[in-house]
N, C-alpha and C positions, 0 to 999 in steps of 0.2 A: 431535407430533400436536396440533392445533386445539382452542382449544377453542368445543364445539360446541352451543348453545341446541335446535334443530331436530332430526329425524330425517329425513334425506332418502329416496326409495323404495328397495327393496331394488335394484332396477337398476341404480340409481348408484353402487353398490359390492357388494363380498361378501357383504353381508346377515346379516353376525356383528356383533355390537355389543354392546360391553361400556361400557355406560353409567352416568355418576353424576347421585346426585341421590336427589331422592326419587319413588318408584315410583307413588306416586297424582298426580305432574305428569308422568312420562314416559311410563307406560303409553295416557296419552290421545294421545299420537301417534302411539300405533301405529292401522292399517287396522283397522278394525273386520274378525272373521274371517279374520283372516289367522295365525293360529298352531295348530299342529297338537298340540302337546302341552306343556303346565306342568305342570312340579313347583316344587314351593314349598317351602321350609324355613325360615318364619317364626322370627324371636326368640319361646322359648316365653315364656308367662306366668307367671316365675316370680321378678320381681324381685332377683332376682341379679345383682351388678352386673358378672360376668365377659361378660355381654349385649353391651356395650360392647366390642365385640371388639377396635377400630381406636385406642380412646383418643384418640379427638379430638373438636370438640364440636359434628360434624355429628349423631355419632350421640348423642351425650348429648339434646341438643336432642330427637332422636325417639324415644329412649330414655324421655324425662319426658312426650313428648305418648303413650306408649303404658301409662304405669303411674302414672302420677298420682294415678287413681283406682284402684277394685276389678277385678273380673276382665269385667264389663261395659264400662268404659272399653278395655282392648285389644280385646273384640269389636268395639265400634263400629268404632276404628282397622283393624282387618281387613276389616269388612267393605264398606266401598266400593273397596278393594282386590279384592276376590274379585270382586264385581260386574262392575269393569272386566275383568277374566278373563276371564272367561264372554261378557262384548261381542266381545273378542280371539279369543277362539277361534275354529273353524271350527265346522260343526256335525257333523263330524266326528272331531272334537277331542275330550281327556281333560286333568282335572288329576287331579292328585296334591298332597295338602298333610301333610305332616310336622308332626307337634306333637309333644307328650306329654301325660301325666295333667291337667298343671296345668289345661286350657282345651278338652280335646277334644271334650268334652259340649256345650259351645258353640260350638266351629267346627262340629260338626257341625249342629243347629241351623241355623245359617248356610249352609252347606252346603247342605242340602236346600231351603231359602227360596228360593236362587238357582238352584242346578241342579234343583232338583225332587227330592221322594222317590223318585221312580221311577226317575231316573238315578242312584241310589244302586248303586253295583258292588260295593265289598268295603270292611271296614274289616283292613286289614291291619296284623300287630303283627310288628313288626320285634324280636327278642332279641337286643343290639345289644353286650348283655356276660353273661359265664359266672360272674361275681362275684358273693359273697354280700353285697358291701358291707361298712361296714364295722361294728362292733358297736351303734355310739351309733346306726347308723341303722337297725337292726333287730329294737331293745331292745323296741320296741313296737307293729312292724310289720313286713309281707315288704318284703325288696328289693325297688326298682323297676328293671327289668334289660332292659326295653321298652320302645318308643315305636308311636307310632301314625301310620299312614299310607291317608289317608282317601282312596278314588276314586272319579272321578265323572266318567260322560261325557255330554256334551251331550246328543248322541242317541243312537236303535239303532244307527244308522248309525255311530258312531263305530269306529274302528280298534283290534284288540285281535288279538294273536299271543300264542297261550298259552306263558308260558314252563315249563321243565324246572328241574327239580338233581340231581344225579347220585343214583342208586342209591343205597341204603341198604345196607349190608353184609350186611343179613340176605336182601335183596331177592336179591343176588350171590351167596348162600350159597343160597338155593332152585335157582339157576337153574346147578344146579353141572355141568352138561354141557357140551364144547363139540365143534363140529362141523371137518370138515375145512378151512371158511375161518375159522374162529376165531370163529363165533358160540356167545352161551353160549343154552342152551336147556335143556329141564328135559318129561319124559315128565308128560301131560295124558291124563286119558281122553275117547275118543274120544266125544260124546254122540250128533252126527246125522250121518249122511253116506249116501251111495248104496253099492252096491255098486260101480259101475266105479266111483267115486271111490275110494272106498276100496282097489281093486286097484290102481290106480296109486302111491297113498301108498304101500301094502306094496310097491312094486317100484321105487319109490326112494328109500324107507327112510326116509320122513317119518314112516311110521303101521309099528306093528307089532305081536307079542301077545306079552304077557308069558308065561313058561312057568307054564301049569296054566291060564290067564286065555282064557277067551270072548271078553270085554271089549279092543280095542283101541284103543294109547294113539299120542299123535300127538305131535312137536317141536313143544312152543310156547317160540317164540324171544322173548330179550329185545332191543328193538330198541336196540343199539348208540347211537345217535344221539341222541334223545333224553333217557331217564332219565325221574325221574318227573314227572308233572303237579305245577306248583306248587300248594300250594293258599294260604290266606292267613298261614300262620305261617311266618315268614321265620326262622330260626332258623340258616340256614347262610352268614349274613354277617358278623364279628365287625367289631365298631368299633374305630376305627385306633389300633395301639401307641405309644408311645412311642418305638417305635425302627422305624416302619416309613416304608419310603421317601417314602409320600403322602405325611406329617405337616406342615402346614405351622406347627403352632403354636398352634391355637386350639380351644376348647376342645368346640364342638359339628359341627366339620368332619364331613362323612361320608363313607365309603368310596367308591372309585370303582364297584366291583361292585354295588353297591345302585343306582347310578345308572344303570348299564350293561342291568341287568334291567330297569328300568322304563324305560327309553328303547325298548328294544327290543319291549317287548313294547305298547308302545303309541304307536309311531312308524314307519315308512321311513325307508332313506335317500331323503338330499336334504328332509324333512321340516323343518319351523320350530319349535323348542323354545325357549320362555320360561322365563327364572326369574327372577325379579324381586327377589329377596334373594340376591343373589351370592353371600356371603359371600369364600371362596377360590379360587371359579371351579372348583368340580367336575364342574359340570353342564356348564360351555361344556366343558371340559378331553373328557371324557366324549363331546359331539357331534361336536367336532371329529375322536377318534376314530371313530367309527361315521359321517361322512359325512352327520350333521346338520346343520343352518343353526342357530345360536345367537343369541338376543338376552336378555343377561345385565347385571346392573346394581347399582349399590350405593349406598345414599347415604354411603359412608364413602369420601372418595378415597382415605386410604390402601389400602382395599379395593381400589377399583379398579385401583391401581398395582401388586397385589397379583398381582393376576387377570390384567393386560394382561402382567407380567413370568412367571408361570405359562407360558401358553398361549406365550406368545414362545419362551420352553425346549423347553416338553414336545413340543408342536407345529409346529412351527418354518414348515412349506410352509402352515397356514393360515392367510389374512388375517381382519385383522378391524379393526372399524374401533373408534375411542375418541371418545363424546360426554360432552359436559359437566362434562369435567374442568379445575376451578379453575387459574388458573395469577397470576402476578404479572406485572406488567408488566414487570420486566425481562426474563420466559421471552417473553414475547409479542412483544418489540421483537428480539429476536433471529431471528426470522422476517423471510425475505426479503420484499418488496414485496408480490410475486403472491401468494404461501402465505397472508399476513396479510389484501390483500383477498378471497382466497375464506374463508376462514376469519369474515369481518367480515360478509361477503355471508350467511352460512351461516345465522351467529347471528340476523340480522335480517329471515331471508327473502328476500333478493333472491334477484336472477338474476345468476351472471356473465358479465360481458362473455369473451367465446370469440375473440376476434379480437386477433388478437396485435400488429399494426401499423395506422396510420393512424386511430387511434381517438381522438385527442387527449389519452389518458390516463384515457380513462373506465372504471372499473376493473366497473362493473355497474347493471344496473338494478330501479330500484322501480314501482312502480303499471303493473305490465305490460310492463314496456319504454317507460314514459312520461319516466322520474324520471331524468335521468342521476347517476352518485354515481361520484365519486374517494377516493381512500381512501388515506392515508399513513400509514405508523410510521418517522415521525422517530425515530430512538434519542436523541437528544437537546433540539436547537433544535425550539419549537413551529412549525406551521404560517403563514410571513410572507407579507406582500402578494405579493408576485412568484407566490406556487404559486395563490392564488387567482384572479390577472391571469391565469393558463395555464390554469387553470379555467373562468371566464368566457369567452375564447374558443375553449371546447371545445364549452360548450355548443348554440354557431350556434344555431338558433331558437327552441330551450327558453326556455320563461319560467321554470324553478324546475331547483334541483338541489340535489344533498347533497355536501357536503363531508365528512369524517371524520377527525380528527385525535388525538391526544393531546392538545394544546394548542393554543390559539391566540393570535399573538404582536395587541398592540390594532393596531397599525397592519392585521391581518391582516381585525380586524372593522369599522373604519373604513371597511375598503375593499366590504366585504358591504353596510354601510348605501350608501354612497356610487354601488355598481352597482343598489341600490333604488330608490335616488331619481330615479339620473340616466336608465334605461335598465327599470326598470320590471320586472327578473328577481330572484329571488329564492333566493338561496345558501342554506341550509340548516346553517351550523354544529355535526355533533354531536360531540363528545369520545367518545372510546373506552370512559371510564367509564358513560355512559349507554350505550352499546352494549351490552356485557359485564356492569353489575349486577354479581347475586351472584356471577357466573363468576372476576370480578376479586380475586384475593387480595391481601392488604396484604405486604410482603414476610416480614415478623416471621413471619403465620400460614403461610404457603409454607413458611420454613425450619420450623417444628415440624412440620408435616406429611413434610415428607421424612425427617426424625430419626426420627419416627413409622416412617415406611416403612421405615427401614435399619435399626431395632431388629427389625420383627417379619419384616419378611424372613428365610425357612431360611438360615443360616449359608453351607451347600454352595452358595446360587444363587450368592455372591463369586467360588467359583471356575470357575462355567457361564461369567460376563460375562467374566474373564479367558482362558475357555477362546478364546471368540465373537473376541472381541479380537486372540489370538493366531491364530488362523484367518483373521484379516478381512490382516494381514500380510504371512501368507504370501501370499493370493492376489494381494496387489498387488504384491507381488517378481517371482511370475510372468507377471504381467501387464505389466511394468515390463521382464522381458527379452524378453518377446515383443513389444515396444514395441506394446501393444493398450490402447487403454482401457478401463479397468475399471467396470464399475455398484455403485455400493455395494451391500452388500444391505442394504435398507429394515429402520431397526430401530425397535420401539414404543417412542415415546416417552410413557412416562405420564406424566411431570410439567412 
């Protein structure tokens, strides 16, 4: 996978996106009102350095612009984040933001600033553990065994299906009747009704009279389907064990059923859900399920690699695509020609050139289709005179063009002054590094970020890749005696 500066429209690919970076420069590329529903599950304010989920020092870096100071410093940090939110949304649209005690008094504050008090919905308290804690931390106060989960939609208009949870046992214990299709139901006295109405109930046994009673009582069923209305204390979700299959490791992951309820009850399929602090990728995990559109992101790449290898598993038939993931130049040189100029093109805005022959080698264009630009990844040898001479007369009447290379050999720029002087067109020299920037990793930070990744990677996904591997085998043996040719199946590359 490329790495990508840009977000290009949802039309030109699947419209999942699991992006790195930091979310206050990503988020401005999205369409303004183009998202149907955000949940967010901010780093709480709690100075804790287990925050640091990823241990590398993307996040550290935003880890010290978020707590440097008091608990006003991470508001600020939050709030031109929420801001952008609320731009992205639809006005139909809902967020949701997850915090806890530390800071919630002030996101919400924030909160109402931006969405308005009036589209204040529910402050919902999730009881997220059954734990008293442990002594030291209750020596001098109750357990905190909650978190809070703030909503707020845009408009009236916004989208909302009330959700259920199942019966109460006591609620199944009133309703202790059941009828000949297996509904449970429970004898109701009868208050209004007509006569004929009432003769019909008695003559199909809906309504009848108790013996010695005037008064007749009617089947009121409990409707199967349903269960009870939620209301805002969440209480029948527990947060994930130590030994449960979600687990991926870290320490404020959250269950997929939490995400599952609030997706649903404030989205469609086919719907576009943001979450802009990725963490382990529950949320894309979660739409991709349910037949949502995801755009999911991390400034941590280990994160990222985290979330792209997730959803690759758990998921497997959904695409999605990967922006802004750092890579080295030697990941980079290893891409074929074409991959690397659309990939080059992508970061920088162009246009790619679509025409496969007779083009002279012109790999895209800039200022409209004005700018012709060729584009090379030499793996080795820089850019020499000879690829420029073939440059030059690709350009036929152009006065200006872009070159792009890794390096340039001098005879290479000799010849750029020289077609200046002589001929009055003007080459464009850029290096890959000015392309690419931050994008560009040194090779050192590459290898600790991946060490990174295959430390906190789940242990079991070693034996998923080996499973993938041994699958990808067999089908080429089959393939191989049907003398057919086989299509790899396309695997994400995070790093």
């Amino acid at each position: 996978m490329g790495v990508r500066k840009t977000l290009t429209s949802r039309e030109e690919g699947s419209g999942n996106y699991v992006i790195c970076g930091d979310n206050l420069e990503w988020l401005k590329l999205l369409e303004d009102e183009s998202i149907d529903l955000c949940y967010i599950d901010p780093p709480f304010f709690s100075n804790r350095p287990y925050e640091i989920l990823w241990g590398n020092g993307y996040e550290r870096r935003s880890f010290e612009d978020r707590f440097s100071g008091k608990v006003l410093n991470y508001i600020e940090w939050m709030r031109p984040r929420i801001e952008l939110i609320h731009k992205k949304l639809k006005k139909t649209g809902s967020i949701f933001l997850h915090c806890d005690w530390h800071a919630s008094h002030r996101l919400r504050c924030v909160l109402d600033d931006v969405f308005g008090e009036d589209n204040f919905r529910n402050e919902i308290i999730w009881k997220r553990t059954f734990t008293t804690g442990s002594s030291k931390s209750i020596a001098k106060k109750f357990s905190a065994n909650t978190d809070t989960i703030f909503f707020y939609q845009k408009s009236k208009d916004s989208y909302f299906n009330v959700p259920y949870k199942d019966y109460a046992p006591a609620t199944l214990k009133r309703y202790d009747k059941v009828d000949e299709n297996g509904r449970r139901f429970k004898w109701e006295n009868l208050k209004t009704y007509s006569k004929d109405r009432l003769k019909e109930m008695l003559k199909s046994g809906e309504a009848k009279f108790n013996k010695g009673s005037k008064n007749p009582v009617y089947k009121a069923y409990l409707d199967p389907n349903k269960g009870t209305p939620m209301d805002n204390l969440w209480d029948d979700i527990e947060f994930i064990g130590t030994k449960s299959p979600e687990r991926l490791g870290y320490p404020t992951q959250k269950p997929e059923a939490l995400l599952r309820r609030i997706i649903e009850c404030a989205s469609k399929k086919g719907d576009v859900v943001l979450d802009c602090f990725g963490g382990g990728g529950t949320t894309a995990k979660v739409c991709a399920d349910l037949g949502r559109t995801f755009i999911t992101g991390d400034v941590s790449p280990v994160s990222v690699k985290i979330i792209s290898e997730r959803l690759y598993f758990d998921v497997p038939d959904v695409k999605f695509e990967i922006k802004n993931l750092p890579q080295t130049e030697e990941e980079l040189k290893q891409m074929n020609g074409h991959k690397f100029a659309e990939v080059v093109c992508e970061v920088m805005g162009w246009d790619v050139n679509t025409k496969k022959s007779g083009d002279g080698g012109i790999d895209g264009w800039a200022d409209g289709g004005k700018l012709p630009i060729q584009i090379k990844n030499h793996a080795t040898a820089p850019a020499g005179r000879p690829d420029l001479q073939r440059f030059f007369g690709a350009l036929g009447k152009n006065k200006k063009g872009i070159f792009v290379a890794w390096r340039f050999a001098s005879e290479a720029r000799e010849y750029i002054a020289k077609v200046k002087q002589d001929h009055k067109v003007e080459i464009v020299a850029m290096e890959c590094s000015a392309v690419f920037g931050g994008l560009l990793l040194e090779k050192a930070k590459g290898e600790e970020i991946e060490k990174l990744y295959l430390e906190r990677r789940p242990k079991n996904w070693a034996k998923n890749v080996a499973k993938a591997e041994a699958h990808q085998k067999v089908l080429e043996k089959i393939a191989k005696a049907k003398n057919k040719p086989i299509r790899k199946k396309k695997q994400v590359e995070a790093g």
